[in-house]
N, C-alpha and C positions, 0 to 999 in steps of 0.2 A: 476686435476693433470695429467699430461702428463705421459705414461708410454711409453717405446721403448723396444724390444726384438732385441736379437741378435744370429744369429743362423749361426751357420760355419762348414766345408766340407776340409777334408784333402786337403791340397795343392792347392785349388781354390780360398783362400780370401786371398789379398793385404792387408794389417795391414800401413796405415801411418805413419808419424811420430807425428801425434796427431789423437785423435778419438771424433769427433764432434757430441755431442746429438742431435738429431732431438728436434724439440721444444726448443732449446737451446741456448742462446749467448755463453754458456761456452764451453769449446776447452780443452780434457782429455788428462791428458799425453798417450803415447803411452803402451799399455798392455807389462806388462813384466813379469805375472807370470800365468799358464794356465794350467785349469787341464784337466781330460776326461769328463767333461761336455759338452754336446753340444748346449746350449740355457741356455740365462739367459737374466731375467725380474727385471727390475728398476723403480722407480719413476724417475724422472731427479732431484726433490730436494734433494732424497737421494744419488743418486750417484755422484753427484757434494761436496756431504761431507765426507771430508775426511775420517770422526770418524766413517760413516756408516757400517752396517754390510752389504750392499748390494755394498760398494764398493768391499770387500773382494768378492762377488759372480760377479764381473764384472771381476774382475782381472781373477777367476777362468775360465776361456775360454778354448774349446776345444782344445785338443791336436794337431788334424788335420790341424787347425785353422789358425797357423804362418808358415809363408812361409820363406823360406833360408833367405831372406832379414833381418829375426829376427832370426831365428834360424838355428845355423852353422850347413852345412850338417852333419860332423861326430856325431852333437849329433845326430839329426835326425835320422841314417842310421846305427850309430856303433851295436846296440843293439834293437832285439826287445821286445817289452814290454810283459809279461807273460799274460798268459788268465788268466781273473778275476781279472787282475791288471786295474789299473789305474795310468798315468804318473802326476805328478804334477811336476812343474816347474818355480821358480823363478829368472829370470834373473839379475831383480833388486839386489837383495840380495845374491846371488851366491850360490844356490842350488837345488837340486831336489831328489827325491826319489818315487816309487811305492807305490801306498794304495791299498785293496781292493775294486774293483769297486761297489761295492754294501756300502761302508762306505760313509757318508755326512761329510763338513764341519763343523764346529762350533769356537765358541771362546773359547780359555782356555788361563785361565789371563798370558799374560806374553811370550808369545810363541809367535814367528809370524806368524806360520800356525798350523794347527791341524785337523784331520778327528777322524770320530770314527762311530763302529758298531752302526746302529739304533736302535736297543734294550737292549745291552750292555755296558753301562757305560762305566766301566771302561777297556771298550776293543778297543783302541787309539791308533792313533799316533802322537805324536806332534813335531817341533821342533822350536829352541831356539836360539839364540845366543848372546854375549856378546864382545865387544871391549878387544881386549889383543896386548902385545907389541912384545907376543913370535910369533914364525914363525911357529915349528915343535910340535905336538904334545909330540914328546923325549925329548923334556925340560920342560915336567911335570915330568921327573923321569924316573926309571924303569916303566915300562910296571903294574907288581901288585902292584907294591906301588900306584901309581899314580891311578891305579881303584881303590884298596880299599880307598884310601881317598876319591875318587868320590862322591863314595858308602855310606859310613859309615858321614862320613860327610855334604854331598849336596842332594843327594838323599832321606835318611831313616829320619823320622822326628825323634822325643827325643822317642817315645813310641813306634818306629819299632827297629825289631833285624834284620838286613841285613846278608843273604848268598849270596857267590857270587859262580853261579856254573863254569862258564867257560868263559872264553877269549883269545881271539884271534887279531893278527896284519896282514894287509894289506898294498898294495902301489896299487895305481892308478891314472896314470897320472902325478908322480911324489909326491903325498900327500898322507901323512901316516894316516892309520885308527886303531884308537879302536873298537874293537866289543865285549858286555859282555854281560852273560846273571847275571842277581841276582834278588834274593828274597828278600820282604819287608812282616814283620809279625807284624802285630799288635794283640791286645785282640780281636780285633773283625773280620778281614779279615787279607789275605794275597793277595797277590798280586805279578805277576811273567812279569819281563822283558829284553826284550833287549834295550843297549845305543848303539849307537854309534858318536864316537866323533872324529874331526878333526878340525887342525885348519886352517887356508885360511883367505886371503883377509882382514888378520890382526882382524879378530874373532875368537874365540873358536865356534863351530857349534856343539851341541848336537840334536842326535833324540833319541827319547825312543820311543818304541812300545811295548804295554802291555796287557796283562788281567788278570784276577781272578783268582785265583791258583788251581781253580777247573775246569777252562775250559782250563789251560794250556797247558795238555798232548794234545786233542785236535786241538787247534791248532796253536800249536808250529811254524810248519815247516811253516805254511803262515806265520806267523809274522814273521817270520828269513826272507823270503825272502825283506819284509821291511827293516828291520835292513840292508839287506847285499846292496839296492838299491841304500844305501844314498851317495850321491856325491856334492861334493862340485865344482861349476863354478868359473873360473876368473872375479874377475869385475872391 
């Protein structure tokens, strides 16, 4: 079984418009979403399938990695990235946002990307999106109405009671954000997060980033910085 590694350096690797496996007839689309990883290791038969969990870690490629040809200088140059963050970036699907560098990827059904603490479950970030007709976030409603139905209805399953401590509105870029935090109480755990939501590119785009209502107070203000990262690309 043929395996290739791939290893990249801020601003010194050319990205093609396809990316050819050694040992390989098959010809990969061009990388369009990259995180702060800097090496990742493939079989060729897994990476050539689509359904693979080792596509997702091919996608994930270093930050440093794409060069202005992929990526527009003002993202590159607007802002930089906080220590002990990590950038993720999907082109393809018109998003990005900061994780903690020390968090791994994984799959969570349903989501198109997702990282999470390595010892901590339920200490995540995921995000999601869905096909919609509307353009602006403002036409889900008022601002609390439009969370609390979130909340209370999409979020909390039938056996959680949802608090919602606080929310707040944003513009960036011309595209309006939710940001909220709430509580989800079950019999058996609780559990404390931030959403944030915007819509683009004719999606509704949610992130939530969370943990256990015990290690909340803790650490709050890293997970807000997730919550506050999330931005949505043209595509």
């Amino acid at each position: 079984m043929a395996i290739f590694s791939l290893s990249l350096s801020w601003a010194s690797t050319t990205l093609s418009q396809k990316l050819s496996v050694p040992g390989s007839n098959e010809i990969l689309p061009r990388v369009a979403a990259f995180s702060g990883n800097n090496s990742v290791t493939c079989t060729v038969e897994a990476t050539v399938n689509e359904e693979s969990n080792c596509k997702r870690r091919l996608l994930l490629l270093g930050v440093g990695a794409l060069t202005t040809s992929l990526v527009p200088a003002n993202f590159l140059f607007a802002e930089e990235i906080p220590k002990n963050y990590t950038s993720f970036v999907d082109f393809e699907d018109g998003y990005s946002y900061y994780y903690p560098s020390d968090w791994i990827d994984f799959d969570f059904r349903g989501h198109d990307s997702a990282f999470k603490d390595r010892t901590k479950q339920l200490q995540n970030v995921r995000v999601r999106f869905i096909p919609t007709e509307k353009k602006d976030i403002h036409e889900l409603g008022p601002m609390e109405e439009a969370i609390y139905f979130l909340v209370k209805h999409r979020y909390a399953a039938p056996n959680q009671m949802p608090t919602i401590y606080s929310m707040q509105e944003k513009t960036v870029e011309g595209k309006n954000y939710y940001t909220f935090e709430y509580e989800l109480t079950s019999p058996n755990y609780s559990s404390v997060s931030f959403a944030t939501i915007v819509i683009a590119n004719g999606r509704f785009y949610t992130l939530i980033v969370g943990a256990n209502e015990r290690r909340w107070r803790r650490y709050r203000s890293q997970l807000k910085v997730v919550a506050d990262s999330f931005k949505v690309l043209d595509i």
